[in-house]
N, C-alpha and C positions, 0 to 999 in steps of 0.2 A: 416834267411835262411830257418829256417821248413815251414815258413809261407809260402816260394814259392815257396818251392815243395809241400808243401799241396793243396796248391791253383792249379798249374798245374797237379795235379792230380785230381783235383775236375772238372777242367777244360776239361780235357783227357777225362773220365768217362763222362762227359756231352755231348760230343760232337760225342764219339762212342755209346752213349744210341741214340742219335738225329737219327742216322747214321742207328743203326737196327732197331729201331723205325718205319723211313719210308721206309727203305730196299732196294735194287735196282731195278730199274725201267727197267732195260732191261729183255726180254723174248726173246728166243734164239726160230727163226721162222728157219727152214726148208723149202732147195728150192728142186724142185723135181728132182738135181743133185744130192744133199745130199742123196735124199732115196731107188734110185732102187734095189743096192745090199744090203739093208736088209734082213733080216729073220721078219717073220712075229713075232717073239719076241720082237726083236729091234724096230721096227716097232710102233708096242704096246706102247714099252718105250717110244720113242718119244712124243707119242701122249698123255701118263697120263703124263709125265713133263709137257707140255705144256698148260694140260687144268689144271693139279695145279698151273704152274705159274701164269695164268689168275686168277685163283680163290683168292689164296694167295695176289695177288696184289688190286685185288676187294677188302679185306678183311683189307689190309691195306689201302684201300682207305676211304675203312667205319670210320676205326678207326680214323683217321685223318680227317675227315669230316661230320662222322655221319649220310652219307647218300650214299647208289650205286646208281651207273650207271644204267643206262637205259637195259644196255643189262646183269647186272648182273654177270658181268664178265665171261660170256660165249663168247668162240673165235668164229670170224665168221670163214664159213667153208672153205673160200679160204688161212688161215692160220694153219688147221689141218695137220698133217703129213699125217693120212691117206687119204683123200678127196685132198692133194696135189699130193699124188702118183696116186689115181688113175685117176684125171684129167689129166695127163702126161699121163698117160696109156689110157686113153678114147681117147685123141688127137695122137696120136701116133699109135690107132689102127682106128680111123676114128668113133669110137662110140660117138653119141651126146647126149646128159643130157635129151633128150627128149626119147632118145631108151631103158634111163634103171627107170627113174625117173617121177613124179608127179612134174613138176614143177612150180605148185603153193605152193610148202613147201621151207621153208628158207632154208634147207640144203637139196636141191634136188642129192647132191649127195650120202649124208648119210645115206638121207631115201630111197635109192633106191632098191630095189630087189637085184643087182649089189652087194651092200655092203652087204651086210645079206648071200649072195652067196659068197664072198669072207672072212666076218667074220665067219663062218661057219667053212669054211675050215683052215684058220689060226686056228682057237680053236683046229680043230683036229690034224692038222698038224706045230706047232708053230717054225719049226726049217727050214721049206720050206722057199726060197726066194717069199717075195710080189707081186713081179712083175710073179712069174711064176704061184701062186694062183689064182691070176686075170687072166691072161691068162685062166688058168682053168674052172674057174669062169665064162671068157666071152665066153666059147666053151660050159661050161655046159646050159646058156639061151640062147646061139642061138646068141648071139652078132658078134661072128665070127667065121670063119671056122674051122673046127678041124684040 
C-alpha cells in the first residue's frame, strides 16, 4: 500500500512539475470593447501584463527548445492594449496612420507623435480616462477640432 501512494505521489509531482514547467499558453488579448473606459493607469496595466505574458512565454519557449522566435516574443502592435485603443480611437475620429505616423516603422502607431502625445499626458495625468487623453491629444496636434 506505501508503495502506491508513494508512487502516486511521485507521479502527482511529475505531472504538475510538467505542468509549470511549460506553463499555460493562453495570453489574455484585449478588444478595443474591453478598453475605452480605462484610466490611463488601467490602461498601463494592461499593456505591461501583456507584453510580460509575451515575454514569459518566449522564455518558456527558450527553455523547452533552446531557441526564440523570430520576433523575440515581442507582441505585434495590432495586439497591444494601447495601439488597440488608439486605433479605435483613430477610426472612430476619421484619423489615418498616415496623419500621425512614418509608416515605414513596424509599429506605426506606436512610433507616432500621436502616442508620445498621449503618453505624455497619461504620465502626468494617470487617473484621466484614455479615451479622453487622446481626444486631447488629437486636439493638441491638430488631428481634430477643438
Amino acid at each position: 500500500m506505501f508503495k502506491i501512494v508513494l508512487f502516486a505521489l511521485i507521479l502527482s509531482a511529475a505531472v504538475l512539475a510538467v505542468y509549470v514547467w511549460s506553463g499555460p499558453s493562453d495570453i489574455k488579448h484585449y478588444t478595443a470593447d474591453e478598453l475605452p473606459e480605462l484610466s490611463c493607469e488601467a490602461l498601463g496595466e494592461r499593456h505591461r501584463e501583456l507584453i510580460d505574458a509575451y515575454h514569459d512565454a518566449e522564455i518558456a519557449h527558450y527553455r523547452q527548445t533552446g531557441a526564440f522566435h523570430d520576433d523575440l516574443g515581442i507582441p505585434s502592435e495590432d495586439v497591444v492594449p494601447y495601439a488597440v485603443l488608439m486605433k479605435q480611437f483613430m477610426d472612430d475620429n476619421d484619423i489615418g496612420v498616415a496623419d500621425i505616423a512614418d509608416t515605414s516603422s513596424l509599429t506605426p502607431n506606436l512610433d507616432s507623435r500621436f502616442y508620445y502625445e498621449v503618453s505624455g499626458i497619461c504620465a502626468t495625468n494617470p487617473s484621466w480616462q484614455a479615451t479622453d487623453v487622446m481626444r486631447q491629444a488629437a486636439k493638441n496636434l491638430g488631428l481634430i477640432d477643438g
